[in-house]
C-alpha positions in Angstrom: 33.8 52.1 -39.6 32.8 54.7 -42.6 29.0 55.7 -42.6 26.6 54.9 -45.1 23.5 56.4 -46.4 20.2 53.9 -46.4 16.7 54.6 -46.2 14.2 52.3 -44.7 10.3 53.2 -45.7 7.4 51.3 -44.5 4.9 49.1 -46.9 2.0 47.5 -46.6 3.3 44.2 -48.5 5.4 42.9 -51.4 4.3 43.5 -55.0 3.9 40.9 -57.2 6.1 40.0 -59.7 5.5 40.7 -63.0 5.8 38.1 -65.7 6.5 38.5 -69.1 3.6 38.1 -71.8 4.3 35.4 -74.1 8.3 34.5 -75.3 10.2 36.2 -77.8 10.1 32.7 -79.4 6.4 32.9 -79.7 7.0 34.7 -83.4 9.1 31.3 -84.4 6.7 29.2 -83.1 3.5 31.0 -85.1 5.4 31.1 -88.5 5.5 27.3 -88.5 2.3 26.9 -87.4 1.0 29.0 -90.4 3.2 27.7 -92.6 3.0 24.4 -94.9 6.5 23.0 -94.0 6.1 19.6 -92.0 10.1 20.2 -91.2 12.0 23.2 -90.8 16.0 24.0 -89.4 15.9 27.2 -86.8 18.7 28.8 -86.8 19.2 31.9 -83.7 22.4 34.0 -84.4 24.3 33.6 -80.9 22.2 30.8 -79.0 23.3 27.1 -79.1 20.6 24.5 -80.5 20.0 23.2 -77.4 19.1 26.4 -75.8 16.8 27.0 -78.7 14.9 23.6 -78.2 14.6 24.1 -74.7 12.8 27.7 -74.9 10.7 26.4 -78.2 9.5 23.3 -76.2 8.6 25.7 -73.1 6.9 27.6 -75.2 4.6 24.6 -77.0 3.9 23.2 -73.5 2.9 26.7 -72.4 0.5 27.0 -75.2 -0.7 23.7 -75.4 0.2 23.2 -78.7 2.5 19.5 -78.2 0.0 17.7 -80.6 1.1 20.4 -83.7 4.9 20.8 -83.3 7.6 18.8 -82.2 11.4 19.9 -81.4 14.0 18.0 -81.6 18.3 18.7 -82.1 20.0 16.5 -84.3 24.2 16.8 -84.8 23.6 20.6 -83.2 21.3 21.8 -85.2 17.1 22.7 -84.3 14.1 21.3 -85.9 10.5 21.4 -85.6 8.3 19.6 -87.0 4.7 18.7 -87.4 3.9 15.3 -85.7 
């Protein structure tokens, strides 16, 4: 059996995890909201449109924002839209 080099040190407790501030989606999600378009297409280069309506609709259910966008897929492609 080879040896292996470890340390062991002695804490107090776990630390907390840290989470994230806000989603890099937030930025998609406040440029409708400012904007005038009632329906827009989001296009992200390398994610599939489902992907991108399941992180957009985390994201409006984190903010609390369901009753002022909408997401929805249609034939692979992302919408929002303004209920």
């Amino acid at each position: 059996m080879s040896d292996m080099n470890f340390k062991l040190e002695e804490v107090k407790e776990k630390p907390h995890r840290r989470y994230r501030k806000g989603s890099k989606y937030d930025p998609v999600l406040d440029r409708f909201l400012e904007g005038k378009a009632k329906l827009v297409k989001v296009e992200v280069p390398g994610k599939d449109a489902n992907y991108i309506r399941t992180q957009l609709k985390k994201r409006i259910d984190a903010r609390g924002c369901g009753d002022k966008a909408e997401v929805s897929v249609v034939n692979n492609v992302a919408y929002i839209e303004k209920p």
